[in-house]
TIKE-264163 format. One record per residue: chain; x, y, z of N, C-alpha, C in turn; residue in one letter. Coordinates in nm, 2 decimals. Atoms other than C-alpha are relative to their C-alpha. Example, Ala and Ser with C-alpha at 12.3 -4.5 7.8 and 13.67 -1.06 7.14 Angstrom:
BEGIN
+------+--------+--------+--------+--------+---------+--------+--------+--------+--------+------+
: unit :  neast : nnorth :    nup : caeast : canorth :   caup :  ceast : cnorth :    cup : code :
+------+--------+--------+--------+--------+---------+--------+--------+--------+--------+------+
:    A :   0.09 :  -0.12 :   0.00 :   1.23 :   -0.45 :   0.78 :   0.09 :   0.12 :   0.00 :    A :
:    A :  -0.09 :  -0.11 :   0.00 :   1.37 :   -0.11 :   0.71 :  -0.08 :   0.11 :   0.08 :    S :
+------+--------+--------+--------+--------+---------+--------+--------+--------+--------+------+
//
This chain:
BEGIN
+------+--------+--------+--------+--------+---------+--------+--------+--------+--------+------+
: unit :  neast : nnorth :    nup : caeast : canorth :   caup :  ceast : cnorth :    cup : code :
+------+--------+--------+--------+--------+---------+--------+--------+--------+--------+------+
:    A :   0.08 :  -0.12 :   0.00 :   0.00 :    0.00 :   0.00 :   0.09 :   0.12 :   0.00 :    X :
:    A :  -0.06 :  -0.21 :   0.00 :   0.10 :    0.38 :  -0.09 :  -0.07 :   0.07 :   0.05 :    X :
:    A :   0.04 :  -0.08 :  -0.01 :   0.02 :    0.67 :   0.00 :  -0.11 :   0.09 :  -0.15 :    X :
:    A :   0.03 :  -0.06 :   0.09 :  -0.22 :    0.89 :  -0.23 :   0.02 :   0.09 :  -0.08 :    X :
:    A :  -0.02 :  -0.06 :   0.07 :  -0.14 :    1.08 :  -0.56 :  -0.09 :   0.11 :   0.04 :    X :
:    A :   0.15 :  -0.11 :   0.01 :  -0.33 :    1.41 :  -0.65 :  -0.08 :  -0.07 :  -0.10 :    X :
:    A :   0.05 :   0.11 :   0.15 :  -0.40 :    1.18 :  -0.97 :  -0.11 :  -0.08 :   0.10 :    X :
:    A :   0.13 :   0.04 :  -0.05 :  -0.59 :    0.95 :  -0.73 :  -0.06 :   0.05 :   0.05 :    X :
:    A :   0.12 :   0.00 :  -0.10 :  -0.75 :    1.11 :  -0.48 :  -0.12 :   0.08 :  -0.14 :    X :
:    A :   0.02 :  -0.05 :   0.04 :  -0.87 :    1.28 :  -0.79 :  -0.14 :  -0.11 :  -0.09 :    X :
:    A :   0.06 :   0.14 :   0.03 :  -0.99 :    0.93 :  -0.92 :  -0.07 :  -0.01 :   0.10 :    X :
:    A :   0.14 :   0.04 :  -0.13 :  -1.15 :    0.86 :  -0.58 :  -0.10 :   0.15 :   0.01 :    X :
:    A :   0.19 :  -0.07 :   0.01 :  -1.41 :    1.20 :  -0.62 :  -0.04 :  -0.05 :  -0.10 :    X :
:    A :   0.04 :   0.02 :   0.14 :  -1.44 :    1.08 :  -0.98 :  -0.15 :  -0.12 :   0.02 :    X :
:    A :   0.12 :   0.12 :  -0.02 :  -1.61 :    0.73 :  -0.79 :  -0.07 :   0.06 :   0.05 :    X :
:    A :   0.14 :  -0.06 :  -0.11 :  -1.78 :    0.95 :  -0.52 :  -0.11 :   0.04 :  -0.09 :    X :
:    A :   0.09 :  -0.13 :   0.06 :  -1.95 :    1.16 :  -0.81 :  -0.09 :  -0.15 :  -0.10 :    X :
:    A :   0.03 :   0.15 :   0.04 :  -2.00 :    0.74 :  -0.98 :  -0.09 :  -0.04 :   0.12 :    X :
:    A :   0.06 :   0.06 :  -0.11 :  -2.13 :    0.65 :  -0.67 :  -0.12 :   0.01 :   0.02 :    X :
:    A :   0.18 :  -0.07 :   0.02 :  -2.45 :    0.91 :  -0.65 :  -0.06 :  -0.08 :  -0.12 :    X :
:    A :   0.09 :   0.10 :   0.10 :  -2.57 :    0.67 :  -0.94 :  -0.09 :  -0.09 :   0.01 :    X :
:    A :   0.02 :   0.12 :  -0.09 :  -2.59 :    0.39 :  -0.72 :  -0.12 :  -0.02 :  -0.03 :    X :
:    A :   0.19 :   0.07 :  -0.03 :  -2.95 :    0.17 :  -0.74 :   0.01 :  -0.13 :   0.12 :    X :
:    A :  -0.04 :   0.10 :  -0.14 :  -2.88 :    0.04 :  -0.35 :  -0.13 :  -0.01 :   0.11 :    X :
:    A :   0.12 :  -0.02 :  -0.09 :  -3.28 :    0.05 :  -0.25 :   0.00 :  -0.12 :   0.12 :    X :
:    A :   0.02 :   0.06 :  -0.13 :  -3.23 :   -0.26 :  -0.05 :   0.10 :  -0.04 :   0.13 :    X :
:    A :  -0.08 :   0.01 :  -0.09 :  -2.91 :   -0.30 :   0.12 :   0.05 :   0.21 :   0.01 :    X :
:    A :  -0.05 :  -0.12 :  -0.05 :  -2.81 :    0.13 :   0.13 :   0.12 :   0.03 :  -0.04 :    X :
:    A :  -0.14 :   0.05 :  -0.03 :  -2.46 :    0.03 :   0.03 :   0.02 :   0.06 :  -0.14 :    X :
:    A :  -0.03 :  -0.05 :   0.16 :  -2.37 :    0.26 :  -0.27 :   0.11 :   0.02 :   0.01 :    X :
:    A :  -0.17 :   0.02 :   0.00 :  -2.04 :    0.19 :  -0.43 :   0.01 :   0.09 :  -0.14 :    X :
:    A :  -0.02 :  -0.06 :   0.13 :  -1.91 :    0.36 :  -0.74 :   0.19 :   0.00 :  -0.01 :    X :
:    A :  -0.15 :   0.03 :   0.09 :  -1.59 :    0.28 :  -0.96 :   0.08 :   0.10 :  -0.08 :    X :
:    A :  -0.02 :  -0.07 :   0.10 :  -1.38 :    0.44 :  -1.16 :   0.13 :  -0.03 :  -0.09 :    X :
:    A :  -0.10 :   0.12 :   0.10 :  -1.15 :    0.21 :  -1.43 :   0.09 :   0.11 :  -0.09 :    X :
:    A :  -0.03 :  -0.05 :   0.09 :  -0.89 :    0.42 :  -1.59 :   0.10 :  -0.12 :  -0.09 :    X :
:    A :  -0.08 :   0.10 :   0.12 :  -0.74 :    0.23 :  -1.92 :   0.12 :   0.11 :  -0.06 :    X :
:    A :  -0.14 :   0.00 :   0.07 :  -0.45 :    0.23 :  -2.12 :   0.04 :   0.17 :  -0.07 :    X :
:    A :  -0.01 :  -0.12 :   0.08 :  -0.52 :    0.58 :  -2.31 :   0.00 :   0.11 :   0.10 :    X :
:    A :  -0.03 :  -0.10 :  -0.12 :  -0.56 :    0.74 :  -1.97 :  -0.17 :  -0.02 :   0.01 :    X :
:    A :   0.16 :  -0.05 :  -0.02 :  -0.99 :    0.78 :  -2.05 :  -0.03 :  -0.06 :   0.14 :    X :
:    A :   0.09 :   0.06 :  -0.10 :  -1.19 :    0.67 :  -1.78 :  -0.13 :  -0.09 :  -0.04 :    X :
:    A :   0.17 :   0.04 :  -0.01 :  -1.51 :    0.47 :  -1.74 :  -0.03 :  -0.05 :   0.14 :    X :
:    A :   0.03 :  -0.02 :  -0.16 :  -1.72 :    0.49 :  -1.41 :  -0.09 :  -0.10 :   0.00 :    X :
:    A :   0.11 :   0.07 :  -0.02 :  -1.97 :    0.22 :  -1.26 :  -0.01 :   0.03 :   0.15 :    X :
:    A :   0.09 :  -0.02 :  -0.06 :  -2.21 :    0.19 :  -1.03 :  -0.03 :  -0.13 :   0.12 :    X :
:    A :   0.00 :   0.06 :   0.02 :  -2.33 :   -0.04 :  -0.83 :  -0.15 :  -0.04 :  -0.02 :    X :
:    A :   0.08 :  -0.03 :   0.05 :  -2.66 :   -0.18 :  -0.93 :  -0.12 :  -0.14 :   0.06 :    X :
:    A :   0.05 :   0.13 :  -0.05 :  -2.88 :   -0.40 :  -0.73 :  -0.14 :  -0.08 :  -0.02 :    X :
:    A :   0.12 :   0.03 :   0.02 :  -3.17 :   -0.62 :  -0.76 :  -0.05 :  -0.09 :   0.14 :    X :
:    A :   0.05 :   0.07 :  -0.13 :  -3.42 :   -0.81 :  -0.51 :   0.03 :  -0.16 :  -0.06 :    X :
:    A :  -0.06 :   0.12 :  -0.01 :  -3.28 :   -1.13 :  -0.63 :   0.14 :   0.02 :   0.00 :    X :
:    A :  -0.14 :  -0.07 :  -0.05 :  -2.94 :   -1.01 :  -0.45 :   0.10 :  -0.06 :  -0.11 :    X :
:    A :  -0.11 :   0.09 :   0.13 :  -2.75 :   -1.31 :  -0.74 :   0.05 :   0.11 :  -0.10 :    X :
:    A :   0.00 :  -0.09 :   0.05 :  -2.83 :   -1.06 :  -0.93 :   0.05 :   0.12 :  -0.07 :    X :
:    A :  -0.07 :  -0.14 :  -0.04 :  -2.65 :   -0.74 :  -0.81 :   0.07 :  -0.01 :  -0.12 :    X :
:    A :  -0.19 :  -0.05 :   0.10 :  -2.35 :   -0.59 :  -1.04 :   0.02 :   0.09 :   0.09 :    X :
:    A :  -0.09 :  -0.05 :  -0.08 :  -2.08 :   -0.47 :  -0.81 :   0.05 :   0.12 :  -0.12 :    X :
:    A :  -0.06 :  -0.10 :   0.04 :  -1.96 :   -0.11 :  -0.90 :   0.14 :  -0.04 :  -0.10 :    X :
:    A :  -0.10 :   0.04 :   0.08 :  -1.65 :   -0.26 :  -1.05 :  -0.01 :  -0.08 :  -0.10 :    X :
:    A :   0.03 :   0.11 :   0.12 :  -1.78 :   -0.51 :  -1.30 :  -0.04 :   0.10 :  -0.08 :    X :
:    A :   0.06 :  -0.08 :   0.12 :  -1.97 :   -0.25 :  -1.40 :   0.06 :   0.13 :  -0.09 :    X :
:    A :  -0.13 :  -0.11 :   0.06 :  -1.69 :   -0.01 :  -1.48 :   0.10 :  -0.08 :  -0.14 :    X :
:    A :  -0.06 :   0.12 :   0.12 :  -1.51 :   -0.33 :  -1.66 :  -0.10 :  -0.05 :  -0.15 :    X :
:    A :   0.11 :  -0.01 :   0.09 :  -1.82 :   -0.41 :  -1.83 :  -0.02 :   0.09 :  -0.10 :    X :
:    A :   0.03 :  -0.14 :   0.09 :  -1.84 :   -0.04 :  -1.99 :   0.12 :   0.04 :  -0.08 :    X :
:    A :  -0.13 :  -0.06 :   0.14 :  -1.47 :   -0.01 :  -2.13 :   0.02 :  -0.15 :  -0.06 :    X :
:    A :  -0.01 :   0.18 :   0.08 :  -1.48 :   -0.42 :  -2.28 :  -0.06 :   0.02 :  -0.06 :    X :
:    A :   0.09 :   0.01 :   0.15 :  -1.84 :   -0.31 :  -2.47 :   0.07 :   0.12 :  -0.05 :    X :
:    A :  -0.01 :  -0.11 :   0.09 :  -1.66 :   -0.03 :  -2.58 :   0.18 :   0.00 :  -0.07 :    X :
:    A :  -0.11 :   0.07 :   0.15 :  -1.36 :   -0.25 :  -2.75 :   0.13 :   0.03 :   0.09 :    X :
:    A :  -0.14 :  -0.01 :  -0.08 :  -1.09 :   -0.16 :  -2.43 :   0.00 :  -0.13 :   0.11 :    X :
:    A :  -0.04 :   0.09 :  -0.05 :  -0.91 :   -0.40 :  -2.28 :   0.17 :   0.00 :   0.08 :    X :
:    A :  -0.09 :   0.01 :  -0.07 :  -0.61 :   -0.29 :  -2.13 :  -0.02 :   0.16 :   0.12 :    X :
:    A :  -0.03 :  -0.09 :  -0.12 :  -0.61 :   -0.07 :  -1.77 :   0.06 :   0.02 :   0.03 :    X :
:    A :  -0.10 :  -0.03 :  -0.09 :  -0.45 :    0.09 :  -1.56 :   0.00 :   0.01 :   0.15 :    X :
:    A :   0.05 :   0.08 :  -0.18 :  -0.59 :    0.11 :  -1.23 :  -0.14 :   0.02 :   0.01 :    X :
:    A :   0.14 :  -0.02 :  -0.05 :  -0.91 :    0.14 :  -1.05 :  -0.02 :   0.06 :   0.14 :    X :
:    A :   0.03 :  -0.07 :  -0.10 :  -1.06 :    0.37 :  -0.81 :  -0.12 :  -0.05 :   0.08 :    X :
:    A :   0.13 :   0.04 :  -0.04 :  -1.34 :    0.25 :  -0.58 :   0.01 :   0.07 :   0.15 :    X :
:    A :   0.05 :  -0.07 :  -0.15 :  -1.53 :    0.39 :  -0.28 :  -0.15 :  -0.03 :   0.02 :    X :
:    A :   0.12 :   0.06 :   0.00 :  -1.88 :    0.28 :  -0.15 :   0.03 :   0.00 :   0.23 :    X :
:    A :   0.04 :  -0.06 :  -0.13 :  -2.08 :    0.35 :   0.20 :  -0.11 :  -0.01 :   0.00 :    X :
:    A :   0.14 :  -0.05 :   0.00 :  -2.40 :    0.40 :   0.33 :  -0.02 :   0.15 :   0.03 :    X :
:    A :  -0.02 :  -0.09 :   0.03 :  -2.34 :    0.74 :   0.33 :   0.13 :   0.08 :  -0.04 :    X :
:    A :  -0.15 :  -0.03 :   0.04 :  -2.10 :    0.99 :   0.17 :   0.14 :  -0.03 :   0.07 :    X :
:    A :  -0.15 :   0.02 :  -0.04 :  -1.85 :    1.04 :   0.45 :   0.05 :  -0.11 :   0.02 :    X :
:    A :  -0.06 :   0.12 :  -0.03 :  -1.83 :    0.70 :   0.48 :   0.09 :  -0.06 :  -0.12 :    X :
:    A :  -0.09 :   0.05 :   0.11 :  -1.73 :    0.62 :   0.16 :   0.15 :   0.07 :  -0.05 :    X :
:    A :  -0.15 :  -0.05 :   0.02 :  -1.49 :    0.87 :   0.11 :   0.08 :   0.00 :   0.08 :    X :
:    A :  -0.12 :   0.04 :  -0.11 :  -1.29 :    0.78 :   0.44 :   0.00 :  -0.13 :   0.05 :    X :
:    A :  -0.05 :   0.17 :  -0.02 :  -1.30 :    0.41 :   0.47 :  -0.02 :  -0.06 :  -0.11 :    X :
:    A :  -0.03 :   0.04 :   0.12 :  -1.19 :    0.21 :   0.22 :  -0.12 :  -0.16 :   0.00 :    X :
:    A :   0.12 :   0.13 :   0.04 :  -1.43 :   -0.04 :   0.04 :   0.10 :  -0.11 :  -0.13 :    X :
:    A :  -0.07 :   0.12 :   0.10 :  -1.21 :   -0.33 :  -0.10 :  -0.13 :  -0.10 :  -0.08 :    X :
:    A :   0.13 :   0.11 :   0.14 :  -1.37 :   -0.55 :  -0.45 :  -0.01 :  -0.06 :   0.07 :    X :
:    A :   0.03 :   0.11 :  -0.08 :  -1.54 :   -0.81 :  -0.33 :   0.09 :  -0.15 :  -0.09 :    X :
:    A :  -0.09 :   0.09 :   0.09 :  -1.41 :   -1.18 :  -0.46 :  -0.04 :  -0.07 :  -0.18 :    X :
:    A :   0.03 :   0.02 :   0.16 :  -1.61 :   -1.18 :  -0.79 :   0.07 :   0.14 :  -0.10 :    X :
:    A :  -0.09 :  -0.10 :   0.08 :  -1.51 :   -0.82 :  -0.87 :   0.18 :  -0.06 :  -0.01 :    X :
:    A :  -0.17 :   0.03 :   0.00 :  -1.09 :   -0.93 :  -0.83 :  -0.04 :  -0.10 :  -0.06 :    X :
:    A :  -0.01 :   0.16 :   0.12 :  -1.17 :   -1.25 :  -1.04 :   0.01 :   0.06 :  -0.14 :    X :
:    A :   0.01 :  -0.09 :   0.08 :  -1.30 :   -0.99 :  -1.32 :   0.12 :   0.08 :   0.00 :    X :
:    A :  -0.14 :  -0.11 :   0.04 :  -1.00 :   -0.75 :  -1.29 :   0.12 :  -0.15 :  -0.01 :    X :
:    A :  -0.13 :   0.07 :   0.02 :  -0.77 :   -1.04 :  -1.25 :  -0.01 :  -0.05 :  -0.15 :    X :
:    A :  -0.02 :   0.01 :   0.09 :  -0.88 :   -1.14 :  -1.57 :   0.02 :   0.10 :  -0.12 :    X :
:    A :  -0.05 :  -0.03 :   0.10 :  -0.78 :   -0.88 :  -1.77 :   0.17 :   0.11 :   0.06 :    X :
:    A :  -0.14 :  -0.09 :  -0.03 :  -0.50 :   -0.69 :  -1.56 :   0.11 :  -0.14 :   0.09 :    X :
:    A :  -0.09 :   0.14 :  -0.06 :  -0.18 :   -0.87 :  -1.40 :   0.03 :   0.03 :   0.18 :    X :
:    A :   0.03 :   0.03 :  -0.15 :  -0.11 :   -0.92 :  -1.03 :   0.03 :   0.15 :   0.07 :    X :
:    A :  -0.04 :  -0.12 :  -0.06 :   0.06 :   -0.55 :  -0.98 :  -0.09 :   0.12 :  -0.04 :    X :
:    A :   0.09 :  -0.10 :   0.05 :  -0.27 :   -0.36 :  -1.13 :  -0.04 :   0.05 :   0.16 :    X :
:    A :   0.05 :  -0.07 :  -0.13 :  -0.34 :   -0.07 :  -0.87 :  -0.14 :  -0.01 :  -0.01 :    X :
:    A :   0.08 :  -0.03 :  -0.07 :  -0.62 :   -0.06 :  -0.65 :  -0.02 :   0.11 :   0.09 :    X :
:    A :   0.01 :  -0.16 :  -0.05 :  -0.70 :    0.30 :  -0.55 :  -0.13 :   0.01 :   0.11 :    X :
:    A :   0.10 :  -0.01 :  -0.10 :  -0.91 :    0.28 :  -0.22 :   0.03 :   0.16 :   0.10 :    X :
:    A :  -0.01 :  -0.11 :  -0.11 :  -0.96 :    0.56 :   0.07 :   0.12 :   0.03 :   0.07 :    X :
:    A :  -0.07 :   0.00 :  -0.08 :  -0.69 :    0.45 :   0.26 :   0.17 :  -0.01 :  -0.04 :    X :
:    A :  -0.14 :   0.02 :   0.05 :  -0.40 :    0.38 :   0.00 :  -0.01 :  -0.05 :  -0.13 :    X :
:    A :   0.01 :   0.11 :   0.16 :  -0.29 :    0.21 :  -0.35 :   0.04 :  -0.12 :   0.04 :    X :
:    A :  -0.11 :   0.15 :  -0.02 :  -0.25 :   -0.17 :  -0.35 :  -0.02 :  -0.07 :  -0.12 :    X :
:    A :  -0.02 :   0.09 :   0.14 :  -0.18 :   -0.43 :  -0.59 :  -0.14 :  -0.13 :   0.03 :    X :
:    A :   0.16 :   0.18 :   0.00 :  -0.48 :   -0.72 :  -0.68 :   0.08 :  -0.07 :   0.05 :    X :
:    A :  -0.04 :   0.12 :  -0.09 :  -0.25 :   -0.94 :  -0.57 :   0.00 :   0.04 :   0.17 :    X :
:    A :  -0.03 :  -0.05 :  -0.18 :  -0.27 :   -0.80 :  -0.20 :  -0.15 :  -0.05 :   0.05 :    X :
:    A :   0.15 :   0.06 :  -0.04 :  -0.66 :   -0.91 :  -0.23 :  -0.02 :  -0.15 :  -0.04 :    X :
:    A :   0.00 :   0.17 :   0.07 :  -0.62 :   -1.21 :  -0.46 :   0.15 :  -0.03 :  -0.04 :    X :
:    A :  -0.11 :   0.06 :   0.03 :  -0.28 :   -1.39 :  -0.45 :   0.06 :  -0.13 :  -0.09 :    X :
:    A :   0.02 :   0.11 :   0.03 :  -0.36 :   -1.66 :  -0.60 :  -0.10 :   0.02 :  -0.12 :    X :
:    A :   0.13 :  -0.01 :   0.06 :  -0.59 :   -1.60 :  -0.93 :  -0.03 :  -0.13 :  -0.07 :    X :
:    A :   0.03 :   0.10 :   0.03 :  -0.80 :   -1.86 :  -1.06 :   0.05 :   0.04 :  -0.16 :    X :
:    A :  -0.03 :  -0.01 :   0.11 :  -0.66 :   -1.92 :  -1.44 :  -0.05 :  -0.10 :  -0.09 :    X :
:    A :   0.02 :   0.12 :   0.08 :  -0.73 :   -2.17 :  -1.68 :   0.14 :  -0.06 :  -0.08 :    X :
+------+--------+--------+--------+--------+---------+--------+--------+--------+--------+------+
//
């Protein structure tokens, strides 16, 4: 873990402002992403829930989801923050859960940053072990 850039913290309002998107009517729990790729662009997700909880898309799939339909495939890092209310999200950090890090593991490699509240860390610091084929 690092300390934060002005580059990220800059990336973490980018999710806060991703975040207000949120559709978290049953758990409260609004997360928002923010995936920068290879060219620098961004793409932001959400997260987006349903009452058959299987359901959900985590803020971060949904960030990966939106630069893949739009033909990108290589990142750089990812910003995430998620709370039941603002300050919460923007001062405690909300690590992927273990389907989001399956999804990034499959297209970034073990040293892709993870840009949370509290610092940058590598996917491998959440998943050390990725499943591969």
């Amino acid at each position: 873990m690092s300390t934060l850039s002005t580059q990220e913290k800059s990336l973490l309002r980018q999710a806060l402002a991703a975040r207000e998107n949120a559709y978290a009517p049953y758990s409260r729990f609004q997360v928002g992403a923010v995936l920068t790729v290879a060219d620098g662009s961004t793409f932001c997700g959400c997260n987006i829930e349903n009452a058959s909880y299987s359901m959900t898309i985590c803020a971060e799939r949904s960030s990966v989801c939106a630069a893949v339909s739009a033909g990108v495939r290589q990142f750089r890092s990812i910003a995430i923050v998620g709370g039941t209310d603002a300050e919460t999200a923007e001062n405690t950090p909300c690590p992927p859960c273990g389907a989001c890090l399956q999804v990034l593991a499959e297209f970034c490699p073990p040293d892709f940053p993870v840009i949370l509240a509290d610092g940058v860390y590598r996917l491998s610091d959440f998943l050390p072990r990725q499943f591969r084929l």
